[in-house]
N, C-alpha and C positions, 0 to 999 in steps of 0.2 A: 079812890085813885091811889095807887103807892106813890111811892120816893119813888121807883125807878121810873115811872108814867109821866110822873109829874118833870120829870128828868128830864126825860125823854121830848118832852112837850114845849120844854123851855129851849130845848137846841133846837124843835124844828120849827118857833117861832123865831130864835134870835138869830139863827143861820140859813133860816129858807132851806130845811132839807124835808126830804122824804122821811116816810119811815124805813125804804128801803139803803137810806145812805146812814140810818144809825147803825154804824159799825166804824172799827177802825182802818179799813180799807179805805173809807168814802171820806169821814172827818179827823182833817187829819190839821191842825194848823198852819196858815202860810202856806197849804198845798190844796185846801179846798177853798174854794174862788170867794166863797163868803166869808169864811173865817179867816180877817184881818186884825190886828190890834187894833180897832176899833170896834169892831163886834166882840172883839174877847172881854176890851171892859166893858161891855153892856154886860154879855152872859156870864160873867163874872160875878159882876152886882146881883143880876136878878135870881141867880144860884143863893147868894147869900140872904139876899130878902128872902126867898122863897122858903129855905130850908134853916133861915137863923145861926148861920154859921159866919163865920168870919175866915177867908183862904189869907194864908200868910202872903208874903214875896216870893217863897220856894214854890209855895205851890200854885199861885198865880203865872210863873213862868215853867212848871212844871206842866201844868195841864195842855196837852197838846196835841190829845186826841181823846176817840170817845171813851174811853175805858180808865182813861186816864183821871175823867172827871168822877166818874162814880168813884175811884182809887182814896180821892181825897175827899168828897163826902163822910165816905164810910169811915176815914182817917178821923174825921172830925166829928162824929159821932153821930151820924144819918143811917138809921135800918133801911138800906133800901130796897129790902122784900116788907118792909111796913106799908 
């Protein structure tokens, strides 16, 4: 499984989305009905369990949609074609 699968895999357990709503059209935060500050620190955490990173404060409030979160993966040193 890659970085991006595994990605992938963690927003459509921690947001209850399709594979059709990973895009930034569909997740978008505070505009798609699951992604509340409450689901954001869960898939926050489990980004950084999962991939051993640590998101600062910028990019914790920066993350706010789906493109957004591969942005700062890969910022943080995650190949996510690995």
């Amino acid at each position: 499984m890659t970085n991006l699968e595994k990605y992938n895999k963690i927003l459509k357990r921690d947001l209850n989305v399709s594979d059709d709503g990973l895009n930034d059209d569909v997740l978008v935060f505070n505009r798609y009905e699951h992604w509340d500050s409450i689901a954001h620190v869960e898939l926050v955490a489990d980004l950084e369990d999962t991939f051993g990173v640590m998101f600062s404060t910028l990019d914790i409030t920066s993350f706010s949609k789906y493109s957004l979160g591969i942005e700062i993966l890969e910022k943080l040193g995650v190949d996510m074609n690995a």
